[in-house]
Structure formats: structure tokens, C-alpha cells
C-alpha positions as CSV (number, residue, x, y, z in Angstrom):
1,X,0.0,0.0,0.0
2,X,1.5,3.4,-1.0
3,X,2.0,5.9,2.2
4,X,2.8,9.3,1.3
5,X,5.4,9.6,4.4
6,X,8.1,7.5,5.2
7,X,7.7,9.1,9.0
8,X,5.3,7.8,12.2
9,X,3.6,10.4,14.0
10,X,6.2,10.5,16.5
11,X,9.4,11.3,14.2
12,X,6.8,13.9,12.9
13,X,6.3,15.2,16.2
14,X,10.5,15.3,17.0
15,X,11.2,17.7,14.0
16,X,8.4,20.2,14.9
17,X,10.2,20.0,18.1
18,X,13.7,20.2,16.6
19,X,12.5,22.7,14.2
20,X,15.4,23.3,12.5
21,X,19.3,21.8,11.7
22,X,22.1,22.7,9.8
23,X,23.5,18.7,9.4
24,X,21.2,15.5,9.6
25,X,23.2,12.4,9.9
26,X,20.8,9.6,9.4
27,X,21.9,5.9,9.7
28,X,19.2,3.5,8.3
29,X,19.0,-0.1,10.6
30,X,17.7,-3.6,10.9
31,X,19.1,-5.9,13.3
32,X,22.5,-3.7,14.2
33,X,22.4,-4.2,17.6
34,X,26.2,-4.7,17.9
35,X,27.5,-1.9,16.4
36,X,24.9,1.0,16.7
37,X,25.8,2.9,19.6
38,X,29.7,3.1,18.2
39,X,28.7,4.3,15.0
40,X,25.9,6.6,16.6
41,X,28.3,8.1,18.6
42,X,31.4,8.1,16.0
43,X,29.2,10.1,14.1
44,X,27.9,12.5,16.5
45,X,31.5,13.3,17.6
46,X,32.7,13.8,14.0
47,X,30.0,16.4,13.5
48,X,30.9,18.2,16.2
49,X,34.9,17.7,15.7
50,X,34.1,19.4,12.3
51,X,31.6,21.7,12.8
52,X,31.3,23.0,16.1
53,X,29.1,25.7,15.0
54,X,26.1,23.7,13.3
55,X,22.8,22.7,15.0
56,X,23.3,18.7,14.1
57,X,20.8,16.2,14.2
58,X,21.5,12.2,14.2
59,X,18.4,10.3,12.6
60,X,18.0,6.4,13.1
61,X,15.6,4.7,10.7
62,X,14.5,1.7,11.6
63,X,12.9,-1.2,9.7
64,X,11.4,-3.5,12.5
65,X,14.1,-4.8,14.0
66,X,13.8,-8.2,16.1
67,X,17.0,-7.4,18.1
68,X,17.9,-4.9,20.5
69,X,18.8,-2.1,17.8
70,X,15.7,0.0,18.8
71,X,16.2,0.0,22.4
72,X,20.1,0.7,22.1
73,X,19.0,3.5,19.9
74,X,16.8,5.2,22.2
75,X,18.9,5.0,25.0
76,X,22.5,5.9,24.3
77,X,23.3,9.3,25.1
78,X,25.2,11.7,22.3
79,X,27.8,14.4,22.9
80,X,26.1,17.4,23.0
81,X,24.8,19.6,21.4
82,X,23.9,16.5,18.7
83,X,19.9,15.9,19.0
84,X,18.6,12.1,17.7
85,X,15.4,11.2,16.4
86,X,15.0,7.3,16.2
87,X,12.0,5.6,14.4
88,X,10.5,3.1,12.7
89,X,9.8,4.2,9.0
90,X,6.6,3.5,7.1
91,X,6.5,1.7,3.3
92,X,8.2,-1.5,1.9
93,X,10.3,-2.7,3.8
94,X,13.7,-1.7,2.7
95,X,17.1,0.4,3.0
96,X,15.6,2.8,0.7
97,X,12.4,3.7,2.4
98,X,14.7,4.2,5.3
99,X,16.6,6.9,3.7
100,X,13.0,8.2,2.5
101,X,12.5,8.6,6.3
102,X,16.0,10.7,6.6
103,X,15.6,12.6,3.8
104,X,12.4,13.5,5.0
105,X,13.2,14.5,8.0
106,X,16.5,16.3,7.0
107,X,13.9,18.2,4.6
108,X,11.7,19.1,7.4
109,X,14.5,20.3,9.4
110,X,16.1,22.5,6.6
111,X,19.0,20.9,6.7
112,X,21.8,22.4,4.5
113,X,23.6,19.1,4.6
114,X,22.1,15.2,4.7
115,X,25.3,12.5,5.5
116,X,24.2,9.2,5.5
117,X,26.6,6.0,6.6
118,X,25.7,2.0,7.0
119,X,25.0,0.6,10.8
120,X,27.0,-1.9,10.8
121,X,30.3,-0.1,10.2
122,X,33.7,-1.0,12.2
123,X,36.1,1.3,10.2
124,X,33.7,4.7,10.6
125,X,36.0,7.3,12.4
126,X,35.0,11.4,13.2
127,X,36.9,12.3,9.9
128,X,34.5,10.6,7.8
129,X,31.9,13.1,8.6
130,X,34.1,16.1,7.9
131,X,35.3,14.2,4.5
132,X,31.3,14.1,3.0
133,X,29.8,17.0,4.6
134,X,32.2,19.7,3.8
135,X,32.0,19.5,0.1
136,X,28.5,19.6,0.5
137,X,28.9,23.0,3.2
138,X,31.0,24.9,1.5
139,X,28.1,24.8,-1.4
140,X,30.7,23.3,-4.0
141,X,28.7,19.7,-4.6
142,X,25.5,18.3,-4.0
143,X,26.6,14.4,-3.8
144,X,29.7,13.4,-2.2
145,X,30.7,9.4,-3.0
146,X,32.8,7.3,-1.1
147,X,36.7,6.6,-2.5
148,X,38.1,3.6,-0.1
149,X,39.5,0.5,-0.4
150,X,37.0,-2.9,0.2
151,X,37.7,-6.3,0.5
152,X,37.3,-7.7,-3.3
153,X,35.3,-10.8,-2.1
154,X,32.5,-8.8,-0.6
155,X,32.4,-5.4,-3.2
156,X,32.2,-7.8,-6.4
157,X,28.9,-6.3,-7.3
158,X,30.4,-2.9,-7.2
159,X,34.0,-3.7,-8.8
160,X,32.6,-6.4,-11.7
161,X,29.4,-4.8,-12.3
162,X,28.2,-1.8,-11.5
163,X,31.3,0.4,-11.5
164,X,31.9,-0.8,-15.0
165,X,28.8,-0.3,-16.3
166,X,27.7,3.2,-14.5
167,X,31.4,4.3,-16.4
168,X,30.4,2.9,-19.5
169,X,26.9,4.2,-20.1
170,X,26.9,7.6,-18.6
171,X,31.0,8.5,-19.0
172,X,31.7,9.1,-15.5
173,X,34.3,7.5,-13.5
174,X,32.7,7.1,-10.2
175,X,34.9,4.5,-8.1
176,X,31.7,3.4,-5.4
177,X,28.3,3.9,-7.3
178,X,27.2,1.8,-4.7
179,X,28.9,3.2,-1.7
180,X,26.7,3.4,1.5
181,X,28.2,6.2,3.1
182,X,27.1,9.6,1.0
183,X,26.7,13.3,1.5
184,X,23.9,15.1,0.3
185,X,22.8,18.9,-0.3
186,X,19.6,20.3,1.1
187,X,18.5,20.6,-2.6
188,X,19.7,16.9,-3.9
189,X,17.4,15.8,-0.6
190,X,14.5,17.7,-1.4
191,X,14.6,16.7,-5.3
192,X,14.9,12.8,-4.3
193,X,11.8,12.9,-1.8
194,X,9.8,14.1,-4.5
195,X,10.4,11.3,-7.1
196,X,7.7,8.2,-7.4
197,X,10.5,6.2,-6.8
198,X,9.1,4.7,-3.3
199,X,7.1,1.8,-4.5
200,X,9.8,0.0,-6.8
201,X,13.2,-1.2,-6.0
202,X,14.4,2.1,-5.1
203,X,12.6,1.3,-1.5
204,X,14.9,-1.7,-1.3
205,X,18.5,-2.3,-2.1
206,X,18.3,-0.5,-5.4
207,X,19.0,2.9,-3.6
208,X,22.0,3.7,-4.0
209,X,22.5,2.4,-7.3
210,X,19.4,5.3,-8.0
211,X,20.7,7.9,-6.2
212,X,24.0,7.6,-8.2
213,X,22.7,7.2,-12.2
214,X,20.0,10.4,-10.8
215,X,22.7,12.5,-10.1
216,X,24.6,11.6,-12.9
217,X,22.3,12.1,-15.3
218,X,20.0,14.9,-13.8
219,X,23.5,16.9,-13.8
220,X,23.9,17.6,-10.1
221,X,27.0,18.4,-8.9
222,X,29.4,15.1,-7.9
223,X,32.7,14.6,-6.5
224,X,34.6,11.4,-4.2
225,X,36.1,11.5,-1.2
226,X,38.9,9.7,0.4
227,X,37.5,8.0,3.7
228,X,40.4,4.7,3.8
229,X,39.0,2.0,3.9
230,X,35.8,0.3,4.8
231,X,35.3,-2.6,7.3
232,X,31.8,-4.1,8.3
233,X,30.4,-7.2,9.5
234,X,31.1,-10.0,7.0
235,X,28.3,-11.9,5.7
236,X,28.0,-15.2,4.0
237,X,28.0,-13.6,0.0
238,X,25.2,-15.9,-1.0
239,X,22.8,-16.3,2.3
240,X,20.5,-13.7,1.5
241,X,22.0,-11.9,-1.7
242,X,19.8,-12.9,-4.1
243,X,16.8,-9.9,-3.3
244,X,20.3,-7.4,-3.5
245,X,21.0,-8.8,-6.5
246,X,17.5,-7.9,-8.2
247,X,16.9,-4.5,-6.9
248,X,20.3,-3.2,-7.6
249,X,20.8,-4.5,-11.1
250,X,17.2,-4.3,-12.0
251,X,17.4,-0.6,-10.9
252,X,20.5,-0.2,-12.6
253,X,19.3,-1.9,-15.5
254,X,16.4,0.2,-15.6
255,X,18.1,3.4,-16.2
256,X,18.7,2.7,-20.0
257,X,15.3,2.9,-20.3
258,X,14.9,6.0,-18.5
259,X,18.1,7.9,-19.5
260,X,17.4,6.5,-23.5
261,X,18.5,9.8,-25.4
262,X,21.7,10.6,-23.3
263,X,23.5,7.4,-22.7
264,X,24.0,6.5,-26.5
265,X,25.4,10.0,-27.0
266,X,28.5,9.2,-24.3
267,X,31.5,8.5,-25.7
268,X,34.9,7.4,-23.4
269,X,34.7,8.4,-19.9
270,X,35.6,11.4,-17.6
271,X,37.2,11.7,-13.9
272,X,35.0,12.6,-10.7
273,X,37.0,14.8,-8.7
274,X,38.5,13.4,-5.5
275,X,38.8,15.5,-2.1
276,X,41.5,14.0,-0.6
277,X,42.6,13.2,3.3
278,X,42.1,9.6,4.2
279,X,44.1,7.6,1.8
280,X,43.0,3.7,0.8
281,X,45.0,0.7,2.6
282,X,44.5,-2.4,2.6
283,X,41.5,-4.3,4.0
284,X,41.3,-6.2,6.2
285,X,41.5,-10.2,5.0
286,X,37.8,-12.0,4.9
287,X,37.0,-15.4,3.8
288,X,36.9,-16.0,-0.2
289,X,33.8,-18.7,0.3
290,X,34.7,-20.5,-2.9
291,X,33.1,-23.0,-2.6
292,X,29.3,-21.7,-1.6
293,X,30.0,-19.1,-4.4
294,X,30.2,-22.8,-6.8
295,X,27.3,-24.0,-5.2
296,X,25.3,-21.1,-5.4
297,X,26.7,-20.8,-9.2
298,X,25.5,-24.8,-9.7
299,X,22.0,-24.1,-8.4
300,X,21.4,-21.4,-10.5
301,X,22.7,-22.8,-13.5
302,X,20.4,-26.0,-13.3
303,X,17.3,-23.1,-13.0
304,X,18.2,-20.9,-15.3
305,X,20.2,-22.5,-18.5
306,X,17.7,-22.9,-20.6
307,X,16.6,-19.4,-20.3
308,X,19.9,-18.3,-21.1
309,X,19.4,-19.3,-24.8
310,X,16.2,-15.8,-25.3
311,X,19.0,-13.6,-23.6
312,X,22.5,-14.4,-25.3
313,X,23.6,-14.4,-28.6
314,X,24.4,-17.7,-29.6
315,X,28.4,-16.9,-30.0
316,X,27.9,-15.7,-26.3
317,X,26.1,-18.7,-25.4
318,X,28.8,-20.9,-26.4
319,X,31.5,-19.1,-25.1
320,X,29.1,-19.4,-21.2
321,X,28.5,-23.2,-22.2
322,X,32.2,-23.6,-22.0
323,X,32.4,-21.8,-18.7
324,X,29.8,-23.5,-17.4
325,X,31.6,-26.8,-17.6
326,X,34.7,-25.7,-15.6
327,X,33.0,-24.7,-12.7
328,X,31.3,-27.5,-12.7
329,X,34.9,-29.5,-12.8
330,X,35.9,-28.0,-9.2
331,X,39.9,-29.1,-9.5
332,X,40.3,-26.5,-12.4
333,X,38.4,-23.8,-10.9
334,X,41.3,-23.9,-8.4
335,X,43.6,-23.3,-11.1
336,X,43.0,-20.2,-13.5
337,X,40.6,-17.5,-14.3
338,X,38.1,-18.7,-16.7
339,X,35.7,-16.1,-16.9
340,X,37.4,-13.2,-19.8
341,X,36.3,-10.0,-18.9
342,X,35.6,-8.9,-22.3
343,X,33.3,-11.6,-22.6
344,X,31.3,-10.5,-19.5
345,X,30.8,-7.2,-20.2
346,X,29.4,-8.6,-23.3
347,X,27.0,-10.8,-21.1
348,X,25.6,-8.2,-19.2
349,X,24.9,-5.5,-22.3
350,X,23.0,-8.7,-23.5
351,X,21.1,-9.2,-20.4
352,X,20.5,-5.2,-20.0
353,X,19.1,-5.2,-23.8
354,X,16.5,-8.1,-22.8
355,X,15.4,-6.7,-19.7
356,X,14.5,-3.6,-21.2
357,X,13.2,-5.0,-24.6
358,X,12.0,-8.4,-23.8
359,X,8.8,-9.4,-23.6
360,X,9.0,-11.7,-20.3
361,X,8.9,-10.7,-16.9
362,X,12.6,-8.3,-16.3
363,X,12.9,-9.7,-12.6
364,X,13.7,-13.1,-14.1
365,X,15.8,-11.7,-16.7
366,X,18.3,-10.6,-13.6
367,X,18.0,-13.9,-12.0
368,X,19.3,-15.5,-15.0
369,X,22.2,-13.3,-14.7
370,X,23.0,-13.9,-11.1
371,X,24.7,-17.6,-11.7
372,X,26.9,-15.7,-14.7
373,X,28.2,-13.0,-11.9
374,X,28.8,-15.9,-9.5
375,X,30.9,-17.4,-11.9
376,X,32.7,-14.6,-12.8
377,X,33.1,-14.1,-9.1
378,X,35.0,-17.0,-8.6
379,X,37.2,-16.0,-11.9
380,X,37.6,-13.0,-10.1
381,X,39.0,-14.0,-7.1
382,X,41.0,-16.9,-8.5
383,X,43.0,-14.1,-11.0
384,X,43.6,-11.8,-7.6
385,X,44.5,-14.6,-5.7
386,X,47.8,-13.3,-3.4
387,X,47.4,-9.6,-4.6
388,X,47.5,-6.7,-2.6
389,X,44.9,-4.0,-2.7
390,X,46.7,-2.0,-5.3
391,X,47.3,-4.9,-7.5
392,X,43.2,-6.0,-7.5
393,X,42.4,-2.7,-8.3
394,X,44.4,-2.8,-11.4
395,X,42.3,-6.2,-12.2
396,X,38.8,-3.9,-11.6
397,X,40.1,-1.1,-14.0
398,X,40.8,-3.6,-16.2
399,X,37.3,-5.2,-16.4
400,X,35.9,-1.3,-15.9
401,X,38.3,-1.0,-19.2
402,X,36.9,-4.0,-21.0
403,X,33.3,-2.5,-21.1
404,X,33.8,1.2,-23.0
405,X,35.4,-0.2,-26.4
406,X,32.1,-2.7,-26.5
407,X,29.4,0.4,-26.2
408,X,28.6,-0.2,-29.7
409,X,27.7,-3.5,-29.3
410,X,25.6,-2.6,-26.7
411,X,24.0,-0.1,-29.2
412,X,23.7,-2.0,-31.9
413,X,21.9,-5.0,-30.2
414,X,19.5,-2.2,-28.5
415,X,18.6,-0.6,-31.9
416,X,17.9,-3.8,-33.8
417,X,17.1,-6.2,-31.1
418,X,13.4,-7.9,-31.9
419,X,11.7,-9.7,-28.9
420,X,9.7,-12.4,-30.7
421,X,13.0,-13.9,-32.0
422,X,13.6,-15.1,-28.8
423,X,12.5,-18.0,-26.4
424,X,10.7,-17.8,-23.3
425,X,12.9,-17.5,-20.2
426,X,12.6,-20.6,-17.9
427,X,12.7,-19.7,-14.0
């Protein structure tokens, strides 16, 4: 059921009592009872490091969590002269209608400056508040990205797919499209509230992926900024990944349709500038999960093969066929890459054409896809295998490289691609 606030009665109630801020830093939760009160309070206390002359205001938004995130909320106290508003938001369940709730109440508090930064964080320090809010102060950007170094087996989605693609289709060279921790003008805030966004993906995981291509192509003012590196709770890559998967390429996806007249137009790709301070290093070391990564790839293989023949072209589907049969031979997965990164950026412009010109149901269209990324996945982390941080981003740049000079493929297949040739997808 559509709402037209994301806020209860009683975050309503807070900002007429707040009236007004200068910085709202909201942090959108479920299930963070660990590591709320430290990022809470890391927060609060970079604010006021920074800025000890702004009215700030720390929002939690809440999506019914079964733990003790709620109650840890409520209760922790702030440094002053930080105010917090914590609340359940209203709407589909979902990190986006979360930041709906924060952006709506940054809105109604006039805020000249909306930061936003994950729960479940470990790495946040005080700078990282000065880093995206004081592009955003001194009135030079409206969107401030995150530049830090990640693990590679837990920011393939960014590195393999949607950092390539975002660079490819729009020209811009923005390292984190998907980064969780983002600064935002009073301006940027106000335009996003008001989009019919909040019923689709957007509400979900797709976010950030929406925020990103929106300011891209809307022309608001972008830049990075250095924040080190990033550290959160590790997670099993395939408990639980499968609703990501969907909103954030479907969303992304999307976007061709929506931005039709100015992608084809972008040639090469330009540089985002970077405010500098925190430099990258390297990430901590996380498990690489090979082998649930195969078995994920497995299952989805034996659902979705068959509808891989109405999405590829049949040079492509040969060329998958072949993959398909080593990582199904386990010994030489553990020996090579086997997944060319040419030939998956050719995958996905296949899979984008189809979900935005096929006649079947989109949603399945990215599910097909999401064995192919496993795959590629474990090419990935086979090929950076002993590398150091430097070293894998020079293997990302390389697969970011791989898609530009195959744009006109992508265009080609969009202009002449005819839905009836193809076969129903299976799934």
C-alpha cells in the first residue's frame, strides 16, 4: 500500500520540536544491535569535531528490528549539542524507504547538509563526517561518493558490475556507485523525496545504485572522497544476496530505459573529482567462500540455462556453455581464471538489452544473470588470488576498461534487437 510519508507520528512530532538543523546524519538499521551505539556516537562526535558551530541532528531509521537495535537507539546518550530522532519508518520494507525517512526528515529540518553512513560499520571514524559533509557546506557539490579500499570478495557487485557499467553508459568515473556512506545537499534531498520512486526497488536495495545514475544524469554536482577503507560485518556472500542482486541491477538496468536519449550520446569516460585526506590501505582479510560461491553458481545454472538461450547471442552462449563446464569440474576452478572479462561485459549489455526489450517478466531476466556473476566471481577471485589492494584494483580497471570499447555492441543489439526472436525464459 502506497504511504505518502516514510515518517510515524512520532518522528513527525520530533522535528516540529527540533525545528530546525544545519547537518542530519541519518543511519538506516535492521538488526545492528552490535555496532549501533559506536557508530551513533562516532558520528555525532565527528560532527561536532568538524563543525562545532552547526545545530546537528543524528536520525536512526529503523525497519522493525527483532533485536535490541531499537532500544540501544533510544537509550545511548550523544555528545552534546547533537539531537537524535530514532524511528520506525513506514512503506516496503527496505534500506531505501529508510533513507526516504531521513531525507524527510532532513527536509523538514532544513538541513543544508544530509550524511548518511551504514550501521553496521567498524572502520567509521569522526573524519569521515568532515570528508562528506564539507564539500557539500562549502556549497561546491550536491553528492559526495565514497573513495576507499573494500575487500574484493565482498564489493564484487560494485568492482565487476556496477562500477563498469555506470562508467560505461553515462562517462563518469565514479569508483563506489554503490557506496553506503554519501553526502547530500539540502537541494539533492528535497529533489529525491519528491520522485515516485518509493514503490519499486528504489525502497529496497536499489537505492544507492538510483541515487548515483539520478545525479549523474539529472547533472547535479558530484565529487569522491577519500574515507580509507571500509570494514563491516562480514556476511556469507550468497545467504541472503539474491533480493540485492535484483533490486540493484534491476534498478540499474532500468536506467537505460529512463536515460534512452543521453546514454547512447557518451563517448569514453571522464574523472569525478576526489577530495583527498584519508588515503585507501589495505582491507582487512575475509574469507573467499569458494566453494558456496560454486554451489550457489550450480543451483542457479540448473534453474536458469535454458533461459539463457532468449537472452544471449548464440556466440555468447557458447562461449558461457564452456564456462559452465569448468566450474562444474571443481579441480580447475582452483587453477586459472576462466571467466574473460571482455566476454562478460558482453553478457551483461545482453542481459540489460533483454530486460528492457523483452517481452517476459525483467525480474527473471536478472536472476538469470545472477549464476553468470557468481561465476565470474570466482574468476575474479581466482585471478587476484595473493594480490594486494593496489594490485586487484588494477584487475577492476581492467574489467571497468573491457566494457567502453564494447558500447557499440551494446547499441547495436538495443537498436535492432526484436523480442519475438527469442525463447521464453525458464525460472
Amino acid at each position: 500500500m502506497y504511504v505518502e510519508t516514510a515518517l510515524r507520528p512520532d518522528a513527525q512530532r520530533r522535528v516540529r520540536e527540533i525545528r530546525e538543523a544545519d547537518i542530519v546524519v541519518g543511519i538506516p538499521t535492521y538488526k545492528n544491535a552490535r555496532t549501533i551505539e559506536m557508530v551513533a556516537r562516532t558520528a555525532a562526535e565527528g560532527v561536532i569535531q568538524a563543525f562545532p558551530e552547526l545545530k546537528p541532528v543524528l536520525v536512526v531509521a529503523d525497519g522493525m528490528s527483532t533485536d535490541d537495535t531499537v532500544r540501544i537507539a533510544n537509550g545511548m546518550t550523544l555528545p552534546r549539542p547533537a539531537q537524535k530522532i530514532v524511528t520506525l519508518y513506514q512503506g516496503l520494507m527496505g534500506k531505501g524507504s529508510a533513507l526516504r525517512a531521513i531525507f524527510e526528515i532532513a527536509r523538514g529540518l532544513k538541513a543544508r547538509a544530509c550524511i548518511v553512513v551504514d550501521a553496521d560499520l567498524r572502520s567509521i571514524a569522526p573524519p569521515w563526517i568532515r570528508q562528506l559533509a564539507e564539500p557539500i557546506l562549502e556549497g561546491a557539490y550536491d553528492f559526495v561518493t565514497p573513495y576507499y579500499s573494500r575487500h574484493r570478495h565482498e564489493v564484487a557487485i560494485n568492482d565487476l558490475l556496477a562500477y563498469p557499467l555506470v562508467r560505461a553508459l553515462y562517462g563518469v568515473d565514479l569508483r563506489q556507485p554503490l557506496g553506503g556512506e554519501v553526502g547530500l545537499s539540502g537541494e539533492l534531498v528535497d529533489f529525491l523525496v519528491e520522485r515516485d520512486v518509493w514503490e519499486t526497488d528504489v525502497a529496497r536495495f536499489g537505492i544507492h545504485i538510483w541515487m548515483t545514475t539520478l545525479a549523474i544524469n539529472e547533472g547535479w554536482r558530484i565529487c569522491q572522497t577519500t574515507l580509507g577503507t571500509k570494514t563491516h560485518d562480514f556476511k556469507d556472500p550468497t545467504i541472503g544476496f539474491e533480493p540485492k542482486f535484483l533490486h540493484v541491477v534491476g534498478t540499474l538496468f532500468r536506467t537505460l530505459s529512463i536515460y534512452r536519449r543521453q546514454w547512447p550520446k557518451i563517448r569514453g569516460s571522464k574523472p569525478v573529482p576526489l577530495r583527498g585526506g584519508l588515503e585507501p590501505v589495505e582491507p582487512e582479510p575475509i574469507p573467499a567462500m569458494r566453494e558456496a560461491l560454486r554451489e550457489a553458481c550450480l543451483k542457479g545454472i540448473r534453474r536458469f540455462r535454458q533461459g539463457w538461450k532468449a537472452i544471449l547471442t548464440p556466440e555468447h552462449l557458447d562461449a558461457v556453455a564452456r564456462i559452465v563446464t569448468r566450474v562444474e569440474a571443481l579441480e580447475e576452478i582452483r587453477e586459472e581464471p576462466f571467466f574473460p572479462p571482455d566476454l562478460w561485459a558482453r553478457v551483461v549489455f545482453d542481459f540489460a538489452v533483454v530486460y528492457n526489450k523483452g517481452e517476459g517478466d525483467p525480474d527473471k531476466v536478472v536472476m538469470a544473470l545472477l549464476p553468470l556473476y557468481y561465476a565470474r566471481k570466482l574468476s575474479f577471485i581466482i585471478e587476484t588470488e595473493g594480490m594486494n589492494y593496489q594490485e586487484v584494483e588494477g584487475v577492476v580497471q581492467a574489467q571497468a576498461d573491457a566494457f567502453l570499447p564494447l558500447k557499440p555492441y551494446l547499441l547495436e543489439r538495443w537498436e535492432t534487437y526484436l523480442p519475438w526472436e527469442s525463447v521464453p525464459i525458464i525460472g
